[in-house]
Structures are given as structure tokens and as C-alpha cells.
N, CA, C and O atoms as a Maestro MAE file, in Angstrom:
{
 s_m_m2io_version
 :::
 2.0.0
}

f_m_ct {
 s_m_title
 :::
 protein
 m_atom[340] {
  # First column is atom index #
  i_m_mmod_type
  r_m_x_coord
  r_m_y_coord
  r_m_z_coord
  i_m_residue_number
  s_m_chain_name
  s_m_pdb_residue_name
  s_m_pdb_atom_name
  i_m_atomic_number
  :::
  1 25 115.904 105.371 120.284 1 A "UNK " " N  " 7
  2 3 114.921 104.718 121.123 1 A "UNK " " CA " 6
  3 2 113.547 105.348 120.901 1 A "UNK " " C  " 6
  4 15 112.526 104.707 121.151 1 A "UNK " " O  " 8
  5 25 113.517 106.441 120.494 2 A "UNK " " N  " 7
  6 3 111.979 107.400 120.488 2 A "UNK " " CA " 6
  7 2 111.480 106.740 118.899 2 A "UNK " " C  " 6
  8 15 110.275 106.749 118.650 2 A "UNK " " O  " 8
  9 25 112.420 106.202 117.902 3 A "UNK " " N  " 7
  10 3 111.617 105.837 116.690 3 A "UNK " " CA " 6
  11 2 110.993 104.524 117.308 3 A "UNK " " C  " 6
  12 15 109.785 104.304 117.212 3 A "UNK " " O  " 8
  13 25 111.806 103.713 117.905 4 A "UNK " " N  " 7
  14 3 111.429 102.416 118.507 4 A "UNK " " CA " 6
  15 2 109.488 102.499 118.713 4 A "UNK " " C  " 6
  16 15 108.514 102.035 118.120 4 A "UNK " " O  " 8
  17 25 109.753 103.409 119.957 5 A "UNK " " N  " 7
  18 3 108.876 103.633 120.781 5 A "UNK " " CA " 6
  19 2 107.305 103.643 120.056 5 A "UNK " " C  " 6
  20 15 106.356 102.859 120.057 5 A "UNK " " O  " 8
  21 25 107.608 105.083 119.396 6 A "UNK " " N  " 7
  22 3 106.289 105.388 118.195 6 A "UNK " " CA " 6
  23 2 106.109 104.526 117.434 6 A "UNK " " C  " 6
  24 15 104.931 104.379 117.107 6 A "UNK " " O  " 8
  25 25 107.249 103.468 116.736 7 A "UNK " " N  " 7
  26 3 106.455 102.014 115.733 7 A "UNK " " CA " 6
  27 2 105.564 101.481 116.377 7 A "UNK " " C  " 6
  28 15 104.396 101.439 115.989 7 A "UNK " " O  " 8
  29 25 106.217 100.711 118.080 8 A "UNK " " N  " 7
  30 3 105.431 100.059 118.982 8 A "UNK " " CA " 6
  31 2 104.042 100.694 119.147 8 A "UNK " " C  " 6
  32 15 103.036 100.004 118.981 8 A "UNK " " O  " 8
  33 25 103.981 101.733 119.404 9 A "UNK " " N  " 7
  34 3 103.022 102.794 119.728 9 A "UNK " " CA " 6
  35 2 101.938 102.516 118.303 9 A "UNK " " C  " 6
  36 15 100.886 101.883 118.394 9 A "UNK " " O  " 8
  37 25 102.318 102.968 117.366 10 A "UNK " " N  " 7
  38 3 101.505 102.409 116.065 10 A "UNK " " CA " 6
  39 2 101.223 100.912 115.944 10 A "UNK " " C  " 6
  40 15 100.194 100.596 115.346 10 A "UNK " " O  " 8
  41 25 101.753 100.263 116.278 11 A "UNK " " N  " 7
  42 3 101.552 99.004 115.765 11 A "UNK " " CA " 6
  43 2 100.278 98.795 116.708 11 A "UNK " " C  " 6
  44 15 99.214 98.418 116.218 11 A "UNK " " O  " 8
  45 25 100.467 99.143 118.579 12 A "UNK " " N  " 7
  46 3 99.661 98.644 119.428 12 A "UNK " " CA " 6
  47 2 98.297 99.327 118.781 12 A "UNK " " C  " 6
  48 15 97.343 98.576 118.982 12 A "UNK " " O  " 8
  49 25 97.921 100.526 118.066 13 A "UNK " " N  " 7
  50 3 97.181 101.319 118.106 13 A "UNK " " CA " 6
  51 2 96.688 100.513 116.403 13 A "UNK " " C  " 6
  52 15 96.379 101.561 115.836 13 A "UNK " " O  " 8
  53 25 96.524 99.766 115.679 14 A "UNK " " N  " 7
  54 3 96.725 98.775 114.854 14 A "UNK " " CA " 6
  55 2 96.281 97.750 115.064 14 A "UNK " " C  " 6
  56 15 95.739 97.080 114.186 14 A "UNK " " O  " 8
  57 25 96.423 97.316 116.486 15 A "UNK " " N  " 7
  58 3 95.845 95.919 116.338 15 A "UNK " " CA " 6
  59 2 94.388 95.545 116.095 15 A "UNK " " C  " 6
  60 15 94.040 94.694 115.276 15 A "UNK " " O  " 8
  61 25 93.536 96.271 116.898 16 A "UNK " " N  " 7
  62 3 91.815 96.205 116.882 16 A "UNK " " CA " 6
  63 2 91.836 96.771 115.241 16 A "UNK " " C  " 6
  64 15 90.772 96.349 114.789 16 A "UNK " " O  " 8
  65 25 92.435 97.406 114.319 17 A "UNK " " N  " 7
  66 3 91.850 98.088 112.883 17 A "UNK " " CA " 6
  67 2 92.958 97.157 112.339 17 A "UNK " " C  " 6
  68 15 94.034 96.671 112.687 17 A "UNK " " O  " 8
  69 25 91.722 97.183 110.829 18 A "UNK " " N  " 7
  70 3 92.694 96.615 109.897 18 A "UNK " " CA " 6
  71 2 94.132 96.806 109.507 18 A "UNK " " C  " 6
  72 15 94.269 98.015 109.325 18 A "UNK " " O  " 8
  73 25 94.997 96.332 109.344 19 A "UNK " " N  " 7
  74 3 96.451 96.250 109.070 19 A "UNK " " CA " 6
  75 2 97.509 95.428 110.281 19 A "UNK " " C  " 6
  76 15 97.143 95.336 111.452 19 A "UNK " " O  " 8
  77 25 98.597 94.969 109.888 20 A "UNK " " N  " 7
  78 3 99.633 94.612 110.502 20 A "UNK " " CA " 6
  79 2 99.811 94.830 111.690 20 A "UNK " " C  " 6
  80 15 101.041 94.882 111.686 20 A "UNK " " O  " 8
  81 25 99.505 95.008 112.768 21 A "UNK " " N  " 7
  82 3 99.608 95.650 113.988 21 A "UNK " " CA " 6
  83 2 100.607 94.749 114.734 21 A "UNK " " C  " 6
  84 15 101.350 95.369 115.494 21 A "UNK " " O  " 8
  85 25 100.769 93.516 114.683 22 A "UNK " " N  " 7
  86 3 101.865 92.405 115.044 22 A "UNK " " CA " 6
  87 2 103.118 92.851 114.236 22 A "UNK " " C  " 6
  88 15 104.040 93.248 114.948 22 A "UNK " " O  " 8
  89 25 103.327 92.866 112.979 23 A "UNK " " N  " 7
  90 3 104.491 93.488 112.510 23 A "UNK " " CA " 6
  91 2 104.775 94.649 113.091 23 A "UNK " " C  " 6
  92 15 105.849 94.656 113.693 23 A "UNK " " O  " 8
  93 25 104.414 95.227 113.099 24 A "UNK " " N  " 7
  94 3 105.068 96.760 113.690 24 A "UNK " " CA " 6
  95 2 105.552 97.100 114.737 24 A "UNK " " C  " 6
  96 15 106.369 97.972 115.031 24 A "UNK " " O  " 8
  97 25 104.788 96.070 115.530 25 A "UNK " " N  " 7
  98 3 104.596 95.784 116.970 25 A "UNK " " CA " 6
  99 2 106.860 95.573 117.128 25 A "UNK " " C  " 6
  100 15 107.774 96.161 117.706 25 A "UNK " " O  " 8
  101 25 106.674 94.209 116.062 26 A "UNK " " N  " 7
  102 3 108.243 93.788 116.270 26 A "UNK " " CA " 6
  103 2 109.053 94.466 115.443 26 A "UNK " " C  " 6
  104 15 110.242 94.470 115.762 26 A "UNK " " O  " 8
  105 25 108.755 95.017 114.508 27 A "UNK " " N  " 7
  106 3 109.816 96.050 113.742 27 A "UNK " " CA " 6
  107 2 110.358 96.966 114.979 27 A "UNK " " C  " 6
  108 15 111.504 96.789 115.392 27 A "UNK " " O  " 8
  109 25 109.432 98.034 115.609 28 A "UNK " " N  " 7
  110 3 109.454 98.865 116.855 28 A "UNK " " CA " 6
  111 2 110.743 98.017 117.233 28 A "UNK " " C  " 6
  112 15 111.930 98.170 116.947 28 A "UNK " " O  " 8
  113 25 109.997 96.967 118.059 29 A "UNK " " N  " 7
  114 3 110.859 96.122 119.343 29 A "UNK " " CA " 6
  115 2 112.027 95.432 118.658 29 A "UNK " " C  " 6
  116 15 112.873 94.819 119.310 29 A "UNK " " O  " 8
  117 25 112.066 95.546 117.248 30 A "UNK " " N  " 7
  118 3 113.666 94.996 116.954 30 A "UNK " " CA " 6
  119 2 114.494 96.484 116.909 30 A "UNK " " C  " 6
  120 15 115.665 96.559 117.282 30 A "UNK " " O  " 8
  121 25 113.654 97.774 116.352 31 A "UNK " " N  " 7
  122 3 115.038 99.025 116.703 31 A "UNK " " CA " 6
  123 2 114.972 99.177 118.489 31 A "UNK " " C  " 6
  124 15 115.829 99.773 119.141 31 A "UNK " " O  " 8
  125 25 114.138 98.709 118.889 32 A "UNK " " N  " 7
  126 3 114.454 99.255 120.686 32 A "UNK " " CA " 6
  127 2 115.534 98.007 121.306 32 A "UNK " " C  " 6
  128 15 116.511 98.463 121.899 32 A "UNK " " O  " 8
  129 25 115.458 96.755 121.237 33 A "UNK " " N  " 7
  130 3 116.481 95.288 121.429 33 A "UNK " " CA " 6
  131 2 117.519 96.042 121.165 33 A "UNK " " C  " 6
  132 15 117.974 96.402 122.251 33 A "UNK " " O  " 8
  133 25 118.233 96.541 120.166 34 A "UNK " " N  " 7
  134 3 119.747 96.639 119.954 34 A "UNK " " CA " 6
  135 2 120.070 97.434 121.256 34 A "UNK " " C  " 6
  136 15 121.189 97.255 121.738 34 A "UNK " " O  " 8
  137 25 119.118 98.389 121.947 35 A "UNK " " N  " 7
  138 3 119.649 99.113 123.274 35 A "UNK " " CA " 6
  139 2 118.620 98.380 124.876 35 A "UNK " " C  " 6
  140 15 118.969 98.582 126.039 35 A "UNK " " O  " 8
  141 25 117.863 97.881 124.621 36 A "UNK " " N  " 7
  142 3 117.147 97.216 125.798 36 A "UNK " " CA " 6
  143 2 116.921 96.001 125.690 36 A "UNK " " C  " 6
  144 15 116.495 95.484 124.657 36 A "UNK " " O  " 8
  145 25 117.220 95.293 126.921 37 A "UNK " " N  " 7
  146 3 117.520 94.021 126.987 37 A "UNK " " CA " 6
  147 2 115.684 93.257 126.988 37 A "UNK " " C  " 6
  148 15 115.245 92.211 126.510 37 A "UNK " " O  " 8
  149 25 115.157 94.166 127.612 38 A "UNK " " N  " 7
  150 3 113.459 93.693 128.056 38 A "UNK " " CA " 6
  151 2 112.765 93.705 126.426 38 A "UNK " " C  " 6
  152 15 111.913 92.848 126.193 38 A "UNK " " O  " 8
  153 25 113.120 94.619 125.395 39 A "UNK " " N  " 7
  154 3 112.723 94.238 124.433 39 A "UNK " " CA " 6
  155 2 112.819 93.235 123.538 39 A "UNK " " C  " 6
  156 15 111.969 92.724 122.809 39 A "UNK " " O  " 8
  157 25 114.444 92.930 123.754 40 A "UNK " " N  " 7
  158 3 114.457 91.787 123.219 40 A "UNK " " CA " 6
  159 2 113.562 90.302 123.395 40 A "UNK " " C  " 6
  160 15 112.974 89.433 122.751 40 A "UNK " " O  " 8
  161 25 113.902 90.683 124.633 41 A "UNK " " N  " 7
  162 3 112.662 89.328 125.303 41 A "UNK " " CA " 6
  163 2 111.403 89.469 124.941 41 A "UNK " " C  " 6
  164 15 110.833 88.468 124.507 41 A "UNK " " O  " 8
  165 25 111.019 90.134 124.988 42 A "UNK " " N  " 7
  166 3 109.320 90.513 124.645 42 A "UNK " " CA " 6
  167 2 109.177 90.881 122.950 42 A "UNK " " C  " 6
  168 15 108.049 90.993 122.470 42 A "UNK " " O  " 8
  169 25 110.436 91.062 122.069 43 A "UNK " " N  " 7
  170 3 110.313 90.593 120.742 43 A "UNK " " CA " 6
  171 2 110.044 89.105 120.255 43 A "UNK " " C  " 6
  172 15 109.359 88.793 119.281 43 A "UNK " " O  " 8
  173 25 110.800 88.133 121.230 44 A "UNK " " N  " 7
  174 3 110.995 86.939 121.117 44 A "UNK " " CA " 6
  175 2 109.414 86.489 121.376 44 A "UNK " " C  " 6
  176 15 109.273 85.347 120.938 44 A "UNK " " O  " 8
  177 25 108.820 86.737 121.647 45 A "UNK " " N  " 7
  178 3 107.337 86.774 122.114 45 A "UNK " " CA " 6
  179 2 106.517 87.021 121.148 45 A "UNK " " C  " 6
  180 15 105.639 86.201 120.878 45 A "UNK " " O  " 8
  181 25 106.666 88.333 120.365 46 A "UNK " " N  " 7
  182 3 105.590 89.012 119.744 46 A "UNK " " CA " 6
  183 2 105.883 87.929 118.064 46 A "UNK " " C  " 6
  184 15 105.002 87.680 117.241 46 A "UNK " " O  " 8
  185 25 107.424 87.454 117.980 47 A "UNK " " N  " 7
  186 3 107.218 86.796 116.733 47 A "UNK " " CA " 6
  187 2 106.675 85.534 116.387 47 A "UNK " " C  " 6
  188 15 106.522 85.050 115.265 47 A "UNK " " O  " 8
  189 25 106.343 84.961 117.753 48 A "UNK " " N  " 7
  190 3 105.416 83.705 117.384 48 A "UNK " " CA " 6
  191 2 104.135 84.143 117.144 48 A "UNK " " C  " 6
  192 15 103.282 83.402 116.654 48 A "UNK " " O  " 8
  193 25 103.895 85.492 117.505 49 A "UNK " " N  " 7
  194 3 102.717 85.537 116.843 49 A "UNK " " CA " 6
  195 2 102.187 85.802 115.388 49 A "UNK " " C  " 6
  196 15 101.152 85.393 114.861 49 A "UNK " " O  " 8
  197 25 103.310 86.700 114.823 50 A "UNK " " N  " 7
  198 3 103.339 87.084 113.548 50 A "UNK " " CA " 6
  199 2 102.613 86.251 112.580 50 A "UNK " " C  " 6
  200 15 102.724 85.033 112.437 50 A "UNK " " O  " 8
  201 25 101.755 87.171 111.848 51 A "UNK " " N  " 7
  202 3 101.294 85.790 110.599 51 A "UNK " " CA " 6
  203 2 102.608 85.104 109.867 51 A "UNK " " C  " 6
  204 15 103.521 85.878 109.581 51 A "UNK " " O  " 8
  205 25 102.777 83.602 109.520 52 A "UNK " " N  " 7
  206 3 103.274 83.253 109.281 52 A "UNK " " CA " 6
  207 2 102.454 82.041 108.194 52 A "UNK " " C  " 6
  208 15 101.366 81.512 108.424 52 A "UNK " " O  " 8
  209 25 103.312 81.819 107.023 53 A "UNK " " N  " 7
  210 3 103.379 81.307 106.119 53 A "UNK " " CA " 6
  211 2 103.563 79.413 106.308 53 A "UNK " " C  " 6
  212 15 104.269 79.069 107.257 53 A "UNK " " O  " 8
  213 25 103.011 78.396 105.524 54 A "UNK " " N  " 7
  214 3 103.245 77.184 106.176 54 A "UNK " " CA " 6
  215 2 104.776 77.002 106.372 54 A "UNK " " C  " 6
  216 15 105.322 76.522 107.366 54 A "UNK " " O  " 8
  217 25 105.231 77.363 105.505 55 A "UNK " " N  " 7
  218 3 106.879 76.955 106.077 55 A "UNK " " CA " 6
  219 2 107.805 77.857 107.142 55 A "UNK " " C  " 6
  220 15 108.964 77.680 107.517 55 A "UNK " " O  " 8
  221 25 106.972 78.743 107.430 56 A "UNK " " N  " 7
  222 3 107.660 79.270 108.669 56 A "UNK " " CA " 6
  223 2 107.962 80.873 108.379 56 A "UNK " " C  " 6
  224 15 108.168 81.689 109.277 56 A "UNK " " O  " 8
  225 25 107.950 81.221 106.749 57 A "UNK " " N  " 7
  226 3 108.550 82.493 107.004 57 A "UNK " " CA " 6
  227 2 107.768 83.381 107.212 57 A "UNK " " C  " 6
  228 15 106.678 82.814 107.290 57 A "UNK " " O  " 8
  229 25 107.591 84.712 107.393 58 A "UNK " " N  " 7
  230 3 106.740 85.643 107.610 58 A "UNK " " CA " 6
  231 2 106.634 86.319 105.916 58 A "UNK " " C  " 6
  232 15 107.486 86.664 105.097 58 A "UNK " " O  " 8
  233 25 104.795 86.282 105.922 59 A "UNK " " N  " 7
  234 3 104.362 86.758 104.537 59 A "UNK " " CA " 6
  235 2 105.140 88.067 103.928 59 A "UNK " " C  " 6
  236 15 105.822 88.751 104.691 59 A "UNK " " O  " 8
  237 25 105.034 88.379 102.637 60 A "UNK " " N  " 7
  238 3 105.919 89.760 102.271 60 A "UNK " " CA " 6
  239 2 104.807 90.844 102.257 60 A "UNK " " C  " 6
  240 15 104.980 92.005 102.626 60 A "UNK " " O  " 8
  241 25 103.490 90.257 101.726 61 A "UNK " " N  " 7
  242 3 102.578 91.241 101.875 61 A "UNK " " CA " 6
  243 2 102.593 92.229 103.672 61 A "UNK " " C  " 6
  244 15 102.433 93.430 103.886 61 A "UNK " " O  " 8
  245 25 102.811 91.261 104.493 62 A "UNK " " N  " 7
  246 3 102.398 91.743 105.822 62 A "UNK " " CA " 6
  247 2 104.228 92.614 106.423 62 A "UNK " " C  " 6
  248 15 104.308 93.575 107.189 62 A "UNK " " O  " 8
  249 25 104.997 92.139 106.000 63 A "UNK " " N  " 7
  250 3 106.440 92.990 105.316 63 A "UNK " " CA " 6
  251 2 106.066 94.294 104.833 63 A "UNK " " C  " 6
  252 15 106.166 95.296 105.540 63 A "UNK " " O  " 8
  253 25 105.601 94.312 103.550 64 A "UNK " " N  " 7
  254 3 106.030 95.487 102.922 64 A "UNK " " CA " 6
  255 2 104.331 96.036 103.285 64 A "UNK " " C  " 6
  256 15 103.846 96.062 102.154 64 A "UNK " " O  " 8
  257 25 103.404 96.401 104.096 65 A "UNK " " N  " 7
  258 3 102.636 96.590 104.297 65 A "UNK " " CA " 6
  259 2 103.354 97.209 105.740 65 A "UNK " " C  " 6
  260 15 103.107 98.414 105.681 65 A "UNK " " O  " 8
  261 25 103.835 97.046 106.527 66 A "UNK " " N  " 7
  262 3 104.762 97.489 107.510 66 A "UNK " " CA " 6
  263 2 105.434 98.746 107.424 66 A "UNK " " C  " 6
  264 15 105.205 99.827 107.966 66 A "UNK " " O  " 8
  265 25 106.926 98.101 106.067 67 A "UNK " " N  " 7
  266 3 107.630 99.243 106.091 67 A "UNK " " CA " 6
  267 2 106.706 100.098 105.040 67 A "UNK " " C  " 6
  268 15 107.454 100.932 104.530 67 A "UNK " " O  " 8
  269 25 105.324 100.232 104.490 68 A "UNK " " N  " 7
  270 3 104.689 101.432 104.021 68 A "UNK " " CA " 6
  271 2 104.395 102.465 105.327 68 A "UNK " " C  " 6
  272 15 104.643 103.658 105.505 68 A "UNK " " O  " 8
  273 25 103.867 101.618 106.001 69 A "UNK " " N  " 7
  274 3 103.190 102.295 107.095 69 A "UNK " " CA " 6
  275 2 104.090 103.060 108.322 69 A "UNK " " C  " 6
  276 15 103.710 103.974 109.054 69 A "UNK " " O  " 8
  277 25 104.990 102.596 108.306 70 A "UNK " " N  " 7
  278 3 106.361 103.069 108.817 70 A "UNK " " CA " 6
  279 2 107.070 104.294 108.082 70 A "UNK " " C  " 6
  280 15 107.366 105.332 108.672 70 A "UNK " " O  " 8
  281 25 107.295 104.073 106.805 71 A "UNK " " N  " 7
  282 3 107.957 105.392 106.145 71 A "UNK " " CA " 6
  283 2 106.786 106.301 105.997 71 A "UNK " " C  " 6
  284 15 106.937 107.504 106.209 71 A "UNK " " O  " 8
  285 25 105.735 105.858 105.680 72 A "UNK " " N  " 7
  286 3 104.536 107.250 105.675 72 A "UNK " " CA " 6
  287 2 104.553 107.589 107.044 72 A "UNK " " C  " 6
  288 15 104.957 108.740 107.209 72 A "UNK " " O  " 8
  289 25 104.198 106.877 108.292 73 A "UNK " " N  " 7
  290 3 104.455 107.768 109.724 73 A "UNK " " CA " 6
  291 2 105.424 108.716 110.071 73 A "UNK " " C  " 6
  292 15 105.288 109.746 110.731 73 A "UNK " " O  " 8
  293 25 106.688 108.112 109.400 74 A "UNK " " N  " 7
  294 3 108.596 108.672 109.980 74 A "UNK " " CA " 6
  295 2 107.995 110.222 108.821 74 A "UNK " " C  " 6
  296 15 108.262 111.382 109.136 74 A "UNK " " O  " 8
  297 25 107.314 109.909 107.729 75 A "UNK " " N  " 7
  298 3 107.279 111.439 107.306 75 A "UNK " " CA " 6
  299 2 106.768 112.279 107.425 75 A "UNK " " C  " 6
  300 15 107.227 113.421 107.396 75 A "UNK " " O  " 8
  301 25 105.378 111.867 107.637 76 A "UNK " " N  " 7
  302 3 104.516 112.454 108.764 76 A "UNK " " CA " 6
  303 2 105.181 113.577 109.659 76 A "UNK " " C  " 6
  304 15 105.271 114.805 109.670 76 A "UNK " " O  " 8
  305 25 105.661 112.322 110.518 77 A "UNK " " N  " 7
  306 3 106.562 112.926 111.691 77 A "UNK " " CA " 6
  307 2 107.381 114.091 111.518 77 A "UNK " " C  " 6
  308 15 107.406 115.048 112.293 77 A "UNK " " O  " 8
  309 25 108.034 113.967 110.487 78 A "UNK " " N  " 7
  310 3 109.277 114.192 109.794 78 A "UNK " " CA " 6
  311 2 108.665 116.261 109.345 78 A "UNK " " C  " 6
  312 15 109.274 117.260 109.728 78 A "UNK " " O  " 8
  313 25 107.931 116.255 108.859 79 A "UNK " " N  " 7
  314 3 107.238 117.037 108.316 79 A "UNK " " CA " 6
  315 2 106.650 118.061 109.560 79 A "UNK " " C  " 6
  316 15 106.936 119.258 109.563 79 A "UNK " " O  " 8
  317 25 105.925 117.534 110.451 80 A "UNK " " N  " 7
  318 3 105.152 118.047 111.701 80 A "UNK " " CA " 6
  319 2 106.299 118.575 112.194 80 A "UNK " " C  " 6
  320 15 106.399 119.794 112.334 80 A "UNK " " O  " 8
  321 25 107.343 117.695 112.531 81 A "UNK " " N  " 7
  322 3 108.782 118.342 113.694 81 A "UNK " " CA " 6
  323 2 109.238 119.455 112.899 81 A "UNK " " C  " 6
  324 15 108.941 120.569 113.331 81 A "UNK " " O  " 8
  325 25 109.857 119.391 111.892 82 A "UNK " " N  " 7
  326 3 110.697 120.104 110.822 82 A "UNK " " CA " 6
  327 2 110.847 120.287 109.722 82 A "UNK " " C  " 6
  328 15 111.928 120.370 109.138 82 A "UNK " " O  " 8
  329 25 109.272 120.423 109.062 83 A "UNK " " N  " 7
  330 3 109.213 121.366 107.728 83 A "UNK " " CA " 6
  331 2 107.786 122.069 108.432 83 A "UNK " " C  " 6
  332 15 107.879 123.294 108.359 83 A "UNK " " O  " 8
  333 25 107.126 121.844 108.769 84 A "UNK " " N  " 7
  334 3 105.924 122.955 109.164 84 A "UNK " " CA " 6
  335 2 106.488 124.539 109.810 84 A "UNK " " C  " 6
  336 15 107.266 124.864 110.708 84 A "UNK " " O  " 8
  337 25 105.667 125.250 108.859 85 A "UNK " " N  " 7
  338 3 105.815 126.930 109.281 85 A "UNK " " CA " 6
  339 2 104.918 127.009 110.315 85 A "UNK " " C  " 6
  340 15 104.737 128.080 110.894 85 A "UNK " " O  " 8
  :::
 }
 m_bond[339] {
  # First column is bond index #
  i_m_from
  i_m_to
  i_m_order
  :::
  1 1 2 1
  2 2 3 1
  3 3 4 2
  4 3 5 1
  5 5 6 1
  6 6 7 1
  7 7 8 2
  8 7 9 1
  9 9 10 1
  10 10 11 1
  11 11 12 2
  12 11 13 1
  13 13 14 1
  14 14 15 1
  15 15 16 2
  16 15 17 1
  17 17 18 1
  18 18 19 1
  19 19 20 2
  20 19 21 1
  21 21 22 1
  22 22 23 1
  23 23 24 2
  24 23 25 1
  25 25 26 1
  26 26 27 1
  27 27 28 2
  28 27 29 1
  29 29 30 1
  30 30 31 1
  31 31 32 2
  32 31 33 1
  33 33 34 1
  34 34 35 1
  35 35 36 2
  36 35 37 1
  37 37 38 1
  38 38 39 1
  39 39 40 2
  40 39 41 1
  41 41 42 1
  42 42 43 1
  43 43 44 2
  44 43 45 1
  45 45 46 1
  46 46 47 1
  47 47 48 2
  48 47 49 1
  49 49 50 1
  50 50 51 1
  51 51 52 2
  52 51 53 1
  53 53 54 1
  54 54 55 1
  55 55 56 2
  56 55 57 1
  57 57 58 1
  58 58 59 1
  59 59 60 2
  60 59 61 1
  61 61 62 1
  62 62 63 1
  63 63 64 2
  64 63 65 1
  65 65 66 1
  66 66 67 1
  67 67 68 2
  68 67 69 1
  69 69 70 1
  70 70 71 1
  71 71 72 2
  72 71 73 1
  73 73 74 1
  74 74 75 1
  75 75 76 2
  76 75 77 1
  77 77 78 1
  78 78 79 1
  79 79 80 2
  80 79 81 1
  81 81 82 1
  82 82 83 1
  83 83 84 2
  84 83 85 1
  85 85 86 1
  86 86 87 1
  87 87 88 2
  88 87 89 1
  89 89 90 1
  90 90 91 1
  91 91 92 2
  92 91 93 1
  93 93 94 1
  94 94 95 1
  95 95 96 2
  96 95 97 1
  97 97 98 1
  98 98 99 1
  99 99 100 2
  100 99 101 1
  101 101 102 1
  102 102 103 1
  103 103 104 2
  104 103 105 1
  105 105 106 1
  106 106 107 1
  107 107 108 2
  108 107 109 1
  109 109 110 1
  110 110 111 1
  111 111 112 2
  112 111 113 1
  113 113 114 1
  114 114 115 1
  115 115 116 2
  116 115 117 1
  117 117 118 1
  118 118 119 1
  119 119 120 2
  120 119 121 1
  121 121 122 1
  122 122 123 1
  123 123 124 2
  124 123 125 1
  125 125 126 1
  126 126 127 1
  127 127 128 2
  128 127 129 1
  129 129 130 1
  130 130 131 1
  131 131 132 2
  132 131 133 1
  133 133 134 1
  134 134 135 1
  135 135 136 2
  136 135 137 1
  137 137 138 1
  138 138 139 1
  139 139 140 2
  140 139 141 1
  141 141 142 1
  142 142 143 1
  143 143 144 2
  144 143 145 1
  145 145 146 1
  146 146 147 1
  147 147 148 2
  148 147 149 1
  149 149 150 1
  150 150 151 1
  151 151 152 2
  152 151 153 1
  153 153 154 1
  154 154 155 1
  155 155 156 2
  156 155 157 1
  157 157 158 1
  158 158 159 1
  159 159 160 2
  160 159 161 1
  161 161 162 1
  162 162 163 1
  163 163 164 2
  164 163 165 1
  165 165 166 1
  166 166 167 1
  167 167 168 2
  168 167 169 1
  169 169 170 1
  170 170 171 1
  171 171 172 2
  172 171 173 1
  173 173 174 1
  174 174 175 1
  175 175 176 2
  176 175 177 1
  177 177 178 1
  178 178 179 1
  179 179 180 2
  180 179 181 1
  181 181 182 1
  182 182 183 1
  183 183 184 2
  184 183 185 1
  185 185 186 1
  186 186 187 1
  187 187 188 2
  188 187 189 1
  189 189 190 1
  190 190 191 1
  191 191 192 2
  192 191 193 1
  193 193 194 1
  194 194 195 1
  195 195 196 2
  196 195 197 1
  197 197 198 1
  198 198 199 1
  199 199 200 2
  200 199 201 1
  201 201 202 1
  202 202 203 1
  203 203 204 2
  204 203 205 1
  205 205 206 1
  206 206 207 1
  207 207 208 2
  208 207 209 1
  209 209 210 1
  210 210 211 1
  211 211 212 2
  212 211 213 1
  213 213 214 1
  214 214 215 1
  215 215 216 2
  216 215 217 1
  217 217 218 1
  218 218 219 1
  219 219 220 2
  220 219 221 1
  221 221 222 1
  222 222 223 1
  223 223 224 2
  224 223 225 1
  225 225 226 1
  226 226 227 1
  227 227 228 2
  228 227 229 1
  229 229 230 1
  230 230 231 1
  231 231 232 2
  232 231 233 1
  233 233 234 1
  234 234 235 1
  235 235 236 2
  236 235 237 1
  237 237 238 1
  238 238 239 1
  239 239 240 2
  240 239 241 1
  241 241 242 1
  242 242 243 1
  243 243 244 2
  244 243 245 1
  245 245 246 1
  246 246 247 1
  247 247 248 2
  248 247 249 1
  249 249 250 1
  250 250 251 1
  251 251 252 2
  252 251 253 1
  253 253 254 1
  254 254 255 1
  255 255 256 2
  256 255 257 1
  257 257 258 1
  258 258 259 1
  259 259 260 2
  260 259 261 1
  261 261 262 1
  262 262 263 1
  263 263 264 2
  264 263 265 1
  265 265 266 1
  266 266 267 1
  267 267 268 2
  268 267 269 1
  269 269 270 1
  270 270 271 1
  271 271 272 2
  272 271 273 1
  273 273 274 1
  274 274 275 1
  275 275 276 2
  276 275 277 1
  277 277 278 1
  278 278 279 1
  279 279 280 2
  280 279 281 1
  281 281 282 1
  282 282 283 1
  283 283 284 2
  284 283 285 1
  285 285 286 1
  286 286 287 1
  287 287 288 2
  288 287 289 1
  289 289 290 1
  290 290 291 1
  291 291 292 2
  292 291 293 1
  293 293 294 1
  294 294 295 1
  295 295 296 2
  296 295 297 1
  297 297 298 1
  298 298 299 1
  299 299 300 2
  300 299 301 1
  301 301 302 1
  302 302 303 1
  303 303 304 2
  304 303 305 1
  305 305 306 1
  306 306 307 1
  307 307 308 2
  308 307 309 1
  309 309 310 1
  310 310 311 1
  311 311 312 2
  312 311 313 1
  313 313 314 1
  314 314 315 1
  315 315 316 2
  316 315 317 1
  317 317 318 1
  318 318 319 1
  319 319 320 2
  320 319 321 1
  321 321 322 1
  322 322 323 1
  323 323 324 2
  324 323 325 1
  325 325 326 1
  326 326 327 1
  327 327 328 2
  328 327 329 1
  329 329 330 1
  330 330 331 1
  331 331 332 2
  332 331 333 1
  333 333 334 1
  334 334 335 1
  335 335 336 2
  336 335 337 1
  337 337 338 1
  338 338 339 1
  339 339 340 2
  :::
 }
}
């Protein structure tokens, strides 16, 4: 639930600056849904907003622009908690 949290947390902190801030927003809220019911609902929300493509799917640029920004944070993280002396 705490990775959930910090995507959401990035994504909200994203929206006013350039990049994806709607993706992240629901990446977050799809790992927090599998354990909270309120996320789910309020995922169901955040994906009509998502940029979307004429036929409906969500772009790959705004995809893999996501999970960059996601694995560079988790290492970030990753690094600060438990490799820093």
C-alpha cells in the first residue's frame, strides 16, 4: 500500500509540470484497488481522463513515460532507504 501511495503522491505532484501526471495518478490507484475498495472507484474515474488515442486505447508514449518515472522513483527510493551510508 505505501508503493501505491508515493505513485499517487508523484503523479498528483505532476500534474501542474510537464509529464504524465494522470498516468501515475492510476498506475498508484491500480496497486492500491487490489487492497481498497475507495480506490478502485476513484481509479474508475481517473481513467476517463487519461490521454487517450481515437480508438480508445491509452498512448504508449504516455505508458512507458510512466513506468520510466516510476522505476527511476522506486530507485531513488530504493537507494535513500537501503544503500545510503
Amino acid at each position: 500500500m505505501f508503493v501505491g501511495f508515493v505513485v499517487v503522491v508523484i503523479g498528483i505532484v505532476l500534474l501542474p509540470l510537464p509529464g504524465p501526471g494522470w498516468v501515475i495518478i492510476a498506475s498508484g490507484l491500480s496497486i492500491l484497488a487490489k487492497d481498497v475498495a475507495w480506490a478502485d472507484r476513484l481509479l474508475q474515474r481517473v481513467r476517463r481522463r487519461l490521454p487517450r488515442r481515437a480508438d480508445g486505447k491509452v498512448r504508449r508514449s504516455a505508458v512507458a513515460a510512466a513506468l520510466i518515472l516510476m522505476i527511476g522513483t522506486l530507485s531513488i527510493a530504493s537507494w535513500f532507504f537501503y544503500l545510503r551510508s
